[in-house]
C-alpha positions as CSV (number, residue, x, y, z in Angstrom):
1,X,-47.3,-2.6,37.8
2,X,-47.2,-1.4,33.8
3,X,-47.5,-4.6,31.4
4,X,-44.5,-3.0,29.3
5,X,-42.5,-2.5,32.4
6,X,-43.2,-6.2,33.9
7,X,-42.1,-7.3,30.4
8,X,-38.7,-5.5,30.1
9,X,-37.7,-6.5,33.7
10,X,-38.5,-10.1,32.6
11,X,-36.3,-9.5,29.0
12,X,-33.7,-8.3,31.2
13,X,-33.8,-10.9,34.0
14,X,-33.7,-13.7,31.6
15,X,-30.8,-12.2,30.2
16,X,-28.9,-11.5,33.0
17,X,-29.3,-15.2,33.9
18,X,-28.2,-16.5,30.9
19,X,-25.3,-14.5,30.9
20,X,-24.1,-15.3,34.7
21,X,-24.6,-19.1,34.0
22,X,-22.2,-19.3,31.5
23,X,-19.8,-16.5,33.0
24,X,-19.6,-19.4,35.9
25,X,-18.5,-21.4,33.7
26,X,-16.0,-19.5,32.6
27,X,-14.8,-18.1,35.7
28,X,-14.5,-21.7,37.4
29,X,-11.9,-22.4,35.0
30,X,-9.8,-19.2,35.7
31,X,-11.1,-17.2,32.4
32,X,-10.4,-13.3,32.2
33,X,-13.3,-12.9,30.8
34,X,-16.0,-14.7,32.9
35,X,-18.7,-14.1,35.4
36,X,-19.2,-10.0,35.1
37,X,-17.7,-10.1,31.7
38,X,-20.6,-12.8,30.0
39,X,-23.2,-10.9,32.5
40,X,-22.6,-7.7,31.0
41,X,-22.7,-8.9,27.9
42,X,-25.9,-10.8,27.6
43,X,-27.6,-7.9,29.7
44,X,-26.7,-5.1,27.4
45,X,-27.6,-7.2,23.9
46,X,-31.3,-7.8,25.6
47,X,-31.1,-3.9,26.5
48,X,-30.5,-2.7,23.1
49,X,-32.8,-5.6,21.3
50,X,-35.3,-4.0,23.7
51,X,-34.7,0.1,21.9
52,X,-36.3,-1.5,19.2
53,X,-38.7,-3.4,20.4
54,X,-40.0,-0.6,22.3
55,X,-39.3,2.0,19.8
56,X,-42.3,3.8,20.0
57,X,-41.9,4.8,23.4
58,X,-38.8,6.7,22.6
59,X,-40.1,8.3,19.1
60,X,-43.4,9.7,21.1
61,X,-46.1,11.7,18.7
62,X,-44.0,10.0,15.1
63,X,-46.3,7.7,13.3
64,X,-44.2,4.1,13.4
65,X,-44.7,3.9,9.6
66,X,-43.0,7.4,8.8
67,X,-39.9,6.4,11.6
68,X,-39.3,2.8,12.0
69,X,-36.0,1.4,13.2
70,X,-34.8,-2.4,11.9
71,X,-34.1,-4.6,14.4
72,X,-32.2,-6.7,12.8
73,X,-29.5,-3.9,12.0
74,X,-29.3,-3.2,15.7
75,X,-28.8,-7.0,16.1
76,X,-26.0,-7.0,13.6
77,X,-24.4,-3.9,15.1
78,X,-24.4,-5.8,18.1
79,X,-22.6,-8.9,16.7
80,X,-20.1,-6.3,15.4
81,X,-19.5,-4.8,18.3
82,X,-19.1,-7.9,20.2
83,X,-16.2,-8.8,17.8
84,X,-14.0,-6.4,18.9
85,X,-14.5,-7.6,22.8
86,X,-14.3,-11.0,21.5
87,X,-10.6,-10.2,20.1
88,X,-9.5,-8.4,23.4
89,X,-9.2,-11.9,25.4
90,X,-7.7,-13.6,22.4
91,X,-4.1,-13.6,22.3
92,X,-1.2,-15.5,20.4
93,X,2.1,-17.1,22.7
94,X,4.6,-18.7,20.0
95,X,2.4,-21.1,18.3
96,X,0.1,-21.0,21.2
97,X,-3.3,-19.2,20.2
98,X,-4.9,-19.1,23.7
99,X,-8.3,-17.0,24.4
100,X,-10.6,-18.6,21.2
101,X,-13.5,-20.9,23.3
102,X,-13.7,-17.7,25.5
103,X,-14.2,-15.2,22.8
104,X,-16.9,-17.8,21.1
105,X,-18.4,-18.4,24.8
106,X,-18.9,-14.5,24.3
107,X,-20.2,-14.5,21.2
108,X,-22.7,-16.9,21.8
109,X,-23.6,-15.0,25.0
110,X,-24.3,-12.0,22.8
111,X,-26.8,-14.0,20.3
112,X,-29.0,-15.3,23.4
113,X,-29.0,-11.7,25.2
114,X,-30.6,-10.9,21.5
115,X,-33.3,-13.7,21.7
116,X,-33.9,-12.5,25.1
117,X,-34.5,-9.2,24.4
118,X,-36.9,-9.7,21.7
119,X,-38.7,-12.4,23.7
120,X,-37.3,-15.6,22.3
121,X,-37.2,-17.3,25.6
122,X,-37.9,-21.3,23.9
123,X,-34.5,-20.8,21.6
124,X,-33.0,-18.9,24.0
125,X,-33.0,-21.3,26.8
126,X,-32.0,-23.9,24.6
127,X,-29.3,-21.9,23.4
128,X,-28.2,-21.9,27.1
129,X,-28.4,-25.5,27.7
130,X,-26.6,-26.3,24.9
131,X,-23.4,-23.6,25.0
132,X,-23.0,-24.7,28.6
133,X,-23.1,-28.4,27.6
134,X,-20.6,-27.6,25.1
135,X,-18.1,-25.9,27.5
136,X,-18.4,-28.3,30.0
137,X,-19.4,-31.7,28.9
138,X,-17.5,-31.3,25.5
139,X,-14.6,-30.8,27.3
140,X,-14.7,-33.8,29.4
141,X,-15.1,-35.6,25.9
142,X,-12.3,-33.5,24.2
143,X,-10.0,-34.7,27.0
144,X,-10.6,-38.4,26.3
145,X,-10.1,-38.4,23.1
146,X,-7.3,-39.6,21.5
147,X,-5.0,-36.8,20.5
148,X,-1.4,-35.4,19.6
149,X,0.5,-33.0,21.7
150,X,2.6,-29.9,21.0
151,X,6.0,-28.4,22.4
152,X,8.2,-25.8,21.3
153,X,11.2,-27.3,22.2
154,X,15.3,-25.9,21.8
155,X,18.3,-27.7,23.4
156,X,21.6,-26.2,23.4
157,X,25.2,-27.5,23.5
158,X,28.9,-25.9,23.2
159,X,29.7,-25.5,19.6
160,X,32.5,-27.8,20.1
161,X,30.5,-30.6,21.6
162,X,27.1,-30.7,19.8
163,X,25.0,-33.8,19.6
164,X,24.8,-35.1,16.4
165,X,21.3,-34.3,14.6
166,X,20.4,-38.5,14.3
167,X,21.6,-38.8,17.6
168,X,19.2,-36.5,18.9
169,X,16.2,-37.4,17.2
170,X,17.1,-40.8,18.2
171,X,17.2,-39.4,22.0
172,X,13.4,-37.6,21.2
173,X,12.0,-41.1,19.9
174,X,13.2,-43.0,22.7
175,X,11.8,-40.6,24.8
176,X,8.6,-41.0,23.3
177,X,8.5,-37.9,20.9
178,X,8.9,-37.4,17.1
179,X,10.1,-34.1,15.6
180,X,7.9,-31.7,13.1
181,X,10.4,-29.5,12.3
182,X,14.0,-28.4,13.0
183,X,15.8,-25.6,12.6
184,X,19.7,-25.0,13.8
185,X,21.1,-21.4,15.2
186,X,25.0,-20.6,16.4
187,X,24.9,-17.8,19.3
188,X,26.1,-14.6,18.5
189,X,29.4,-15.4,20.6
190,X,29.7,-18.5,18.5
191,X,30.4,-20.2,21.3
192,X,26.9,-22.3,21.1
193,X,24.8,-24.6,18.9
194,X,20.9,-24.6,19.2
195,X,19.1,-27.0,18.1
196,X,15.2,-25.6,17.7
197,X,12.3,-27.7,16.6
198,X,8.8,-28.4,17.5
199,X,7.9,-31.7,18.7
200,X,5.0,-34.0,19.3
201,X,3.9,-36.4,21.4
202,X,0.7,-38.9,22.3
203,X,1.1,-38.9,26.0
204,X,1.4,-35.1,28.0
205,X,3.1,-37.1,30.6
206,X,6.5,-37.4,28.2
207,X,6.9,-33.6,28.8
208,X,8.3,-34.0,32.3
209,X,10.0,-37.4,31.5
210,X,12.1,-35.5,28.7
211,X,12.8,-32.9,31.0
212,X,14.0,-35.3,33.4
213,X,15.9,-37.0,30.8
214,X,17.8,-33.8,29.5
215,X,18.6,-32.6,32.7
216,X,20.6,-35.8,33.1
217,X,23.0,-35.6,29.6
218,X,26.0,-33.2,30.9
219,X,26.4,-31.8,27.0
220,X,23.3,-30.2,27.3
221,X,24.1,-26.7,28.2
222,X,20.5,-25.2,28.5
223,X,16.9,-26.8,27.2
224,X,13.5,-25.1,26.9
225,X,9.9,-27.3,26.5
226,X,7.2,-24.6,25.9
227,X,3.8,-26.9,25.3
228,X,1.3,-25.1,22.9
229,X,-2.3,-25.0,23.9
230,X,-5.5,-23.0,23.6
């Protein structure tokens, strides 16, 4: 078998390794953007890094000092291109920005497909080891620490029956929540007061308890919780 050829396949291999090991990852925890997706990605930055690695068997008879291509532009034409995919599986829900660890987990995929294809394998591998410690252990780690959490939250009453503002707050507290913000809005058929604020709490479980809780006061005519979350 040619040397070159044996080397590419092994470049390309390496990559498409990399790439499916953390697109399982991401697919295990019900990503858009996972197995195929991360494959893909690594495979084709190795394939490119490879044009220039291999660039005088494309440029055949052209001395390589008249006609030399940089690799490190193709790298950064890469990167840029990556971007682009990277913003296509990020997207924003109220104050929800959901999609981020995905488009970094393809970012990152993009870098070690380069290594690969210019024959980093040491850093590469390492690179490996470490983004799929990251996305795995660091979130078993992220989910024991200590931390607040976020609701969009808007109750509403008849305009002639509203829940006074301290009352309310009061009613949050007990309930285990304290408010950011508040603002107020009357329906167009004036017929309704809306209370709408964003409020935090240390425990998830105090979502459902609230719920529970709201469900129970006979002013309330509707309610909304809407946790935030990447």
């Amino acid at each position: 078998m040619d040397t070159d050829f044996l080397k590419i396949f092994v470049h390309l291999t390496a990559a498409l390794l990399a790439g499916g090991i953390i697109g399982l990852e991401r697919s295990f925890h019900g990503r858009p953007a996972g197995f195929r997706t991360h494959t893909l990605v690594c495979l084709a930055s190795s394939l490119l890094m490879l044009v220039t690695l291999y660039q005088w068997q494309w440029l055949p008879g052209v001395p390589l000092d008249t006609v030399r291509t940089d690799p490190t532009r193709m790298a950064q034409g890469i990167m840029t291109g990556i971007g682009f995919l990277g913003a296509g599986v990020i997207f924003k829900e109220g104050l929800s920005v959901r999609g981020l660890t995905t488009a970094a987990s393809i970012w990152i995929t993009a870098a070690i497909g380069i290594l690969l294809g210019i024959g980093f394998y040491a850093p590469a591998v390492l690179a490996t080891a470490f983004t799929i410690g990251t996305l795995s252990f660091f979130r078993w780690i992220e989910a024991k620490l200590p931390s607040h959490y976020y609701a969009h939250h808007f109750v509403r009453f008849d305009r002639s029956n509203v829940m006074p503002e301290p009352e309310l707050r009061a009613f949050l507290e007990q309930n285990g929540f304290t408010v950011a913000n508040m603002s107020y809005r009357v329906s167009d058929d004036r017929l309704s007061f809306e209370y709408r604020m964003v409020i935090r709490t240390i425990n998830p479980e105090n979502l459902s308890a609230l719920a529970v809780s709201l469900r129970q006061l006979e002013t309330v005519r509707a309610f909304r919780i809407s946790p935030t979350g990447d």
